[in-house]
C-alpha positions as CSV (number, residue, x, y, z in Angstrom):
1,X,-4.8,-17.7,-20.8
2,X,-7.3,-19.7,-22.8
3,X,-10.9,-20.1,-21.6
4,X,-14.6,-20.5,-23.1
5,X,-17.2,-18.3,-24.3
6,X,-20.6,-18.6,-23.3
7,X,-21.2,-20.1,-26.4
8,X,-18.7,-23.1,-26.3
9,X,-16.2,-21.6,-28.0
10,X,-12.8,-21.1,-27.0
11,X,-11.5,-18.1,-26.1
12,X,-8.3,-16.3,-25.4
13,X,-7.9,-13.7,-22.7
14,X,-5.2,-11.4,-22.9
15,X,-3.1,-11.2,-19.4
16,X,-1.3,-7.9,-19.2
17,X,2.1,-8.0,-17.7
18,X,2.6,-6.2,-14.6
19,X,6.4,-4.4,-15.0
20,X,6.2,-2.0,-11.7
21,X,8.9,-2.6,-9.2
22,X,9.9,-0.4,-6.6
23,X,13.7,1.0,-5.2
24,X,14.3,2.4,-2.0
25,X,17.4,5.5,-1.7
26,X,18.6,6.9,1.5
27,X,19.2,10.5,0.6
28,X,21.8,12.3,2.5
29,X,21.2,15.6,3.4
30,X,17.6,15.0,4.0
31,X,15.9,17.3,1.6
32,X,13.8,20.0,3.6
33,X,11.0,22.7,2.2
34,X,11.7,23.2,-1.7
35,X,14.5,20.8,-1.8
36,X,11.9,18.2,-1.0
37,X,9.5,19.5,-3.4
38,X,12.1,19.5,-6.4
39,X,13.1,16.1,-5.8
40,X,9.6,15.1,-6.2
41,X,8.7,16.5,-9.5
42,X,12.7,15.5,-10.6
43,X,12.2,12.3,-9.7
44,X,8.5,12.2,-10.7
45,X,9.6,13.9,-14.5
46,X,12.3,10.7,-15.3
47,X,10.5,8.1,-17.7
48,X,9.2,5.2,-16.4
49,X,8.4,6.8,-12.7
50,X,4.7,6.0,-11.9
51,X,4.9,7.6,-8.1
52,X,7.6,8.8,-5.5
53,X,7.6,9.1,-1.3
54,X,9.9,11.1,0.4
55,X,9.7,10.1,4.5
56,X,11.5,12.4,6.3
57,X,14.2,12.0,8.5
58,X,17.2,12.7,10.1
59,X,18.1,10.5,6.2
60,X,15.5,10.6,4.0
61,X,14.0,7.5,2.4
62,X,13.0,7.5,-0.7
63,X,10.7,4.9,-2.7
64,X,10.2,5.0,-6.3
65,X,8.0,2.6,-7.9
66,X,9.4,2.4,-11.3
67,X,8.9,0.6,-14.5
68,X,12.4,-1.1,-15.3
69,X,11.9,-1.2,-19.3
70,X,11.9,2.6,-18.9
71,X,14.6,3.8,-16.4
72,X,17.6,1.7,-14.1
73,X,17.5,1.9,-10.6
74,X,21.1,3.6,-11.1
75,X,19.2,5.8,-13.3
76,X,17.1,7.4,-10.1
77,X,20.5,7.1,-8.0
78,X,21.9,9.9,-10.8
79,X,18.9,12.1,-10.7
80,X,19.0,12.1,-6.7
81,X,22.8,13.1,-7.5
82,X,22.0,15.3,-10.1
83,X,19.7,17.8,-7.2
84,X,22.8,17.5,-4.9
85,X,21.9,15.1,-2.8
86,X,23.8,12.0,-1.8
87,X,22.0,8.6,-2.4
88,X,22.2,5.4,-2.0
89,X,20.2,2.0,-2.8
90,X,18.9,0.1,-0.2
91,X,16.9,-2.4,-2.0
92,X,15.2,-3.2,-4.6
């Protein structure tokens, strides 16, 4: 974006590019106690992941807000898999 100084002079203004998006997984069984706790800090480890919610449920839901440069949406589906859960994407 282009703009000017106080002085008359132009100026360029750096506009940083926002690359946060989000993914929603029902996880089946819902995690309870320290299944809930390791999903967290699984989920919360894998590159790209800037935060994780776990609502509770008779299914969990699950939201990940994600950068999508760094990790796939099918790449959070596999590390729900990988603590032996089921998942599945509900939206992005």
């Amino acid at each position: 974006m282009f703009g000017q100084g106080e002085d008359g002079e132009k100026t360029m203004q750096a506009i940083q590019e926002t690359t946060q998006t989000d993914v929603v997984v029902r996880v089946q069984p819902a995690p309870e106690g320290g299944e809930r706790e390791q999903l967290h800090r699984a989920l919360s480890a894998q590159p790209g992941v800037s935060r994780v919610q776990i609502h509770a449920g008779a299914d969990a839901l699950v939201i990940v807000d994600f950068d999508p440069r760094a990790i796939s949406p099918l790449g959070i589906l596999r590390c729900v898999h990988a603590q032996g859960h089921l998942g599945r994407l509900l939206g992005l």
